[in-house]
C-alpha positions as CSV (number, residue, x, y, z in Angstrom):
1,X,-2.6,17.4,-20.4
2,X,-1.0,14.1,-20.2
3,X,-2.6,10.9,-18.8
4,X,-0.3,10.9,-15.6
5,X,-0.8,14.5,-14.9
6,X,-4.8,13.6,-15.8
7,X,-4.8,10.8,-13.1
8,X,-3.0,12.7,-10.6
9,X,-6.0,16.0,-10.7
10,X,-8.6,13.2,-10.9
11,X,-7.4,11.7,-7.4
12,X,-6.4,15.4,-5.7
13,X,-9.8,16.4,-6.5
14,X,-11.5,13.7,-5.4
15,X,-9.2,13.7,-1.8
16,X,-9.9,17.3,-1.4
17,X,-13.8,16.6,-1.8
18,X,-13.3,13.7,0.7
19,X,-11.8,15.0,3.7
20,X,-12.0,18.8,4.8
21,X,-9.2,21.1,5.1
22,X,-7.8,21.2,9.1
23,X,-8.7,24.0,11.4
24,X,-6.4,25.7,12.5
25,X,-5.5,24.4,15.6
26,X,-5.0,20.7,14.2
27,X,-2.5,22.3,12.0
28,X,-0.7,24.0,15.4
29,X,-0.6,20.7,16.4
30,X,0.5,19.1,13.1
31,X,3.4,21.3,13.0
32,X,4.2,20.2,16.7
33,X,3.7,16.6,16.9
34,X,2.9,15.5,20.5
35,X,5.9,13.5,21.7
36,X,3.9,11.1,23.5
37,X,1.7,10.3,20.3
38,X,2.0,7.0,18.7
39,X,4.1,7.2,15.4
40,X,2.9,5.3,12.7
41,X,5.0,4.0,9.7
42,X,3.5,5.6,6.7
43,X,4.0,4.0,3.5
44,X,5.6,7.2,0.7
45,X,5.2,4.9,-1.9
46,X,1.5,5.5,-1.7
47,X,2.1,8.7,-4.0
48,X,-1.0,10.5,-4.7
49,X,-3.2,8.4,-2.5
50,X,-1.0,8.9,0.8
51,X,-3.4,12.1,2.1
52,X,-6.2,9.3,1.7
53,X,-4.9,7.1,4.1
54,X,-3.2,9.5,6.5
55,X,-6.8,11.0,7.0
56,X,-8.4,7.9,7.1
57,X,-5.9,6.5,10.0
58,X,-6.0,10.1,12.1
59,X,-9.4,9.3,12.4
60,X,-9.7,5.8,13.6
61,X,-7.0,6.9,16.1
62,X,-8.7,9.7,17.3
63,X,-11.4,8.0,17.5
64,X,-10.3,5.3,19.7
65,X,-9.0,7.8,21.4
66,X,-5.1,7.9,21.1
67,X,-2.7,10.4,19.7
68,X,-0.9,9.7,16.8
69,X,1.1,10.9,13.9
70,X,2.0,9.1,10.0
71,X,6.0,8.9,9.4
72,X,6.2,9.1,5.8
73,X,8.8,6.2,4.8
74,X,10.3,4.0,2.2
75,X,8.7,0.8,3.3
76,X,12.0,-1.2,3.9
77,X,13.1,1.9,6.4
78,X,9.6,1.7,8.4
79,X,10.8,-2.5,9.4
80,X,14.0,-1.0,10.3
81,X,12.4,1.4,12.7
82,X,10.3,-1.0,14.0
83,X,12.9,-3.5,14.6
84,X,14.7,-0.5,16.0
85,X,11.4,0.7,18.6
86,X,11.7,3.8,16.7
87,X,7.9,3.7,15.7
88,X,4.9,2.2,17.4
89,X,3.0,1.1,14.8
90,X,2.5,0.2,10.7
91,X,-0.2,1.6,8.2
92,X,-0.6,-1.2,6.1
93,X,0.4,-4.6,6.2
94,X,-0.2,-8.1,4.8
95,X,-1.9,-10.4,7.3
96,X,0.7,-12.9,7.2
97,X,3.6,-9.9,7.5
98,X,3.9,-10.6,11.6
99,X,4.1,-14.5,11.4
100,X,6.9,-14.5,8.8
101,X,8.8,-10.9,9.0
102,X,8.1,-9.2,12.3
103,X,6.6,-11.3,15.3
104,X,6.9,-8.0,17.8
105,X,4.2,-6.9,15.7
106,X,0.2,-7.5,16.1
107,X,-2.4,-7.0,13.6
108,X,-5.6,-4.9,14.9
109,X,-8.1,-8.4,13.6
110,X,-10.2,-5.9,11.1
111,X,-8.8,-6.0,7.8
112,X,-8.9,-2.6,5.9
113,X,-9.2,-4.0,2.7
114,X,-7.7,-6.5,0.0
115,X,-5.9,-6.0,-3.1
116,X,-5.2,-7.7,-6.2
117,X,-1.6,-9.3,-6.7
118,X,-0.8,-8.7,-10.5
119,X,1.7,-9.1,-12.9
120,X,2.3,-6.6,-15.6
121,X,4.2,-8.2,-18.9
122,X,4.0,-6.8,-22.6
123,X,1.6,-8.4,-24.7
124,X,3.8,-9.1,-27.2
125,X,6.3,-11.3,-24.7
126,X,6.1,-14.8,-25.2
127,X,4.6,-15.1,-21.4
128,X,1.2,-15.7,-21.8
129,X,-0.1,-14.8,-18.3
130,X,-0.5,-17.9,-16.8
131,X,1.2,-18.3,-13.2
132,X,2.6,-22.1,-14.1
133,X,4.5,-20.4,-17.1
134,X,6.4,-18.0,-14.3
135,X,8.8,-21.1,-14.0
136,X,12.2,-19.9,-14.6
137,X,11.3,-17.0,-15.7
138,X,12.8,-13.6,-14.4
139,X,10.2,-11.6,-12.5
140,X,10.6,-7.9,-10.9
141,X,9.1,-6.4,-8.1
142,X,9.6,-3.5,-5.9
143,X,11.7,-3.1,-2.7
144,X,9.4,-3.5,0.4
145,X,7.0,-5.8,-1.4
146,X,7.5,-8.8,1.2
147,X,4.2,-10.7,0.5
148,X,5.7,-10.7,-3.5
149,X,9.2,-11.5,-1.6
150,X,7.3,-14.9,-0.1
151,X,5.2,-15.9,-2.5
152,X,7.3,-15.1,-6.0
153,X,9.6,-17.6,-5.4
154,X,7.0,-20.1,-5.1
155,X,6.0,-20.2,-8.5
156,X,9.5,-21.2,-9.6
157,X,10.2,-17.4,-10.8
158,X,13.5,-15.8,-10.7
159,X,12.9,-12.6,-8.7
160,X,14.9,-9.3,-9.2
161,X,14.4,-6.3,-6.6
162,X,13.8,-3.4,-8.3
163,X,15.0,-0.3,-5.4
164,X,12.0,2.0,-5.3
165,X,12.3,5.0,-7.1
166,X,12.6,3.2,-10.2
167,X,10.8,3.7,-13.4
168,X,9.2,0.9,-13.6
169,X,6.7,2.4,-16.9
170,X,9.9,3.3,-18.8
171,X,11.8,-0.2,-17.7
172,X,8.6,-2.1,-20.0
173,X,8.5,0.3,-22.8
174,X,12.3,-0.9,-23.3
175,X,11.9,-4.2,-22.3
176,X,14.3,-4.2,-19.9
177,X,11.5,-5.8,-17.4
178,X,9.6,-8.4,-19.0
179,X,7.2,-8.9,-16.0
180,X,6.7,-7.0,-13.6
181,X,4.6,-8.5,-10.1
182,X,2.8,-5.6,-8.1
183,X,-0.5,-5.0,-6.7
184,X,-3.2,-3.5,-8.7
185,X,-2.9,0.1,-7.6
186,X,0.0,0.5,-8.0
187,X,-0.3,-1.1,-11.6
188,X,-2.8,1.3,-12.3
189,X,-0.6,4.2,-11.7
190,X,1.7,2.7,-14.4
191,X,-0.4,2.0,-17.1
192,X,-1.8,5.2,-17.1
193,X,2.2,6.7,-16.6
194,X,2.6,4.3,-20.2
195,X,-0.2,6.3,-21.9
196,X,-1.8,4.6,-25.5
197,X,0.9,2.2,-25.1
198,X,-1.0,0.6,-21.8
199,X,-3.0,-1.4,-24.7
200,X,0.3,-3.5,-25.4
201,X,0.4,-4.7,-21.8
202,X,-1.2,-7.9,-20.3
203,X,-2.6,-7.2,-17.1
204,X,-3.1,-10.7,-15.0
205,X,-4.6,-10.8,-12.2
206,X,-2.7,-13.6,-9.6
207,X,-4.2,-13.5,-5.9
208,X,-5.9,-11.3,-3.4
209,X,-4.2,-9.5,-0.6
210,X,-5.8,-8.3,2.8
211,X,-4.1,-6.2,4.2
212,X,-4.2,-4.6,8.1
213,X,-2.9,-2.2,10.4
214,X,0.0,-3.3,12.7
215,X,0.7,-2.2,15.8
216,X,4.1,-3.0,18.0
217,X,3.0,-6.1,21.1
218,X,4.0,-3.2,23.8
219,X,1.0,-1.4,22.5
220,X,-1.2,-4.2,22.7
221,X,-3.5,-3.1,25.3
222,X,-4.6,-0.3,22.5
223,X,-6.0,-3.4,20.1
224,X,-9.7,-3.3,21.2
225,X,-10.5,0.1,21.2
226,X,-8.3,0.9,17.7
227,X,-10.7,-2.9,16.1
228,X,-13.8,-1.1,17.3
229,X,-12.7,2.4,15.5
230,X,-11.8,0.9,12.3
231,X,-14.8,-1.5,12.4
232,X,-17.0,1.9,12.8
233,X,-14.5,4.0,10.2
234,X,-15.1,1.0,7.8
235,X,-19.4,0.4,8.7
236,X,-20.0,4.2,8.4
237,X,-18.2,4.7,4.9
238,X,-14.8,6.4,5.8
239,X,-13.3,4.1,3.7
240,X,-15.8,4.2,0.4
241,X,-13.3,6.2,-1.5
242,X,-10.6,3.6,-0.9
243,X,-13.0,0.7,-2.4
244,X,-13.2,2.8,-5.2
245,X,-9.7,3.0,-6.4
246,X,-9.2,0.2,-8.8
247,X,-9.0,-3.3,-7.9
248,X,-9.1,-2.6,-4.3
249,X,-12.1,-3.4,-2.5
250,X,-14.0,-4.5,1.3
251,X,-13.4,-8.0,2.9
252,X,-16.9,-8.8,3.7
């Protein structure tokens, strides 16, 4: 069995062990979403840890006690939709995200958890990992990435958009990236996609990222109850399995 295929049975198993099966009449209701439920903008991008935090967002919901259903989405199409008031609300966002991309949105004031912003470059390159040496140098990132989009620049780095989708593990093996800026997840997934040659890469580890859940200013009046319901989701361990995926952890 290959490392990708190894990584992907390691997180099914431990999402199946997390969160039960639905009955039978939350599948009914699966099937035929509510119209008046909330839609949420779910990030597809998330690959094998979206069921993780489609669960862990039907419960806060429910909890609060609203209805609402995840849109699985390409990240740039979920700011479209928005714009458009085609959803209601946004899994996961950075907490600057409404001040500088989207000021109809609000974030609920809990954050969910922060991330490491990291940049991926072969060992080998003659980048040596430090964020002053990004200075004219071409950096990648993936579409949807807007706190990269913001802050990439900033270090004098010549950014290239890389649609997602794209082989990002194969790009490095052929050098065709040289670095590559993501969060460390998401790097995770592609070392493990690049197999013994993961040893060859540089791993650097640039800033942290909290991120929070967004929901549209009509919908305001639903902040309270939805800050209480994370707070409780995060207090009572909901969330313990997403602190354990790698460099992703609580903001105390």
């Amino acid at each position: 069995m290959n490392a990708r295929k190894s990584i992907c049975w390691l997180f099914m198993g431990l999402l199946t062990v997390s969160f039960p099966q639905l009955s039978s009449a939350q599948a009914t209701k699966a099937e035929k979403p509510d119209p008046q439920c909330m839609r949420l903008g779910a990030d597809d991008s998330l690959s094998i840890f979206y069921p993780l935090f489609e669960n862990l967002a039907a419960r806060f919901y429910e909890e609060a006690g609203f209805c609402a259903t995840s849109v699985a989405l390409p990240s740039k199409r979920i700011e479209i939709m928005l714009a458009n008031n085609q959803l209601d609300a946004d899994w996961l966002r950075m907490e600057d995200y409404p001040r500088d991309f989207n000021s109809s949105l609000i974030a609920v004031p809990v954050p969910l958890f922060q991330l490491d912003a990291v940049l991926l470059s072969m060992k080998d390159d003659s980048f040596d990992g430090e964020i002053a040496a990004l200075q004219g140098r071409s950096v990648a990132y993936q579409s949807g990435y807007r706190w990269l989009e913001k802050h990439l620049p900033l270090t004098g780095a010549v950014t290239k958009e890389m649609p997602a989708g794209i082989p990002i593990s194969d790009l490095l093996l052929r050098k065709r990236i040289k670095i590559f800026a993501t969060d460390s997840v998401r790097a995770s997934l592609i070392l493990e996609e690049l197999g013994d040659a993961k040893s060859d890469m540089r791993v650097t580890v640039w800033e942290k990222m909290k991120f929070f859940h967004l929901v549209h200013k009509r919908h305001r009046e639903k902040i309270p109850a939805l800050s209480v319901a994370i707070r409780n989701s995060i207090n009572r361990g909901d969330f313990k399995k997403i602190y354990a995926l790698p460099g992703l952890s609580r903001v105390d």
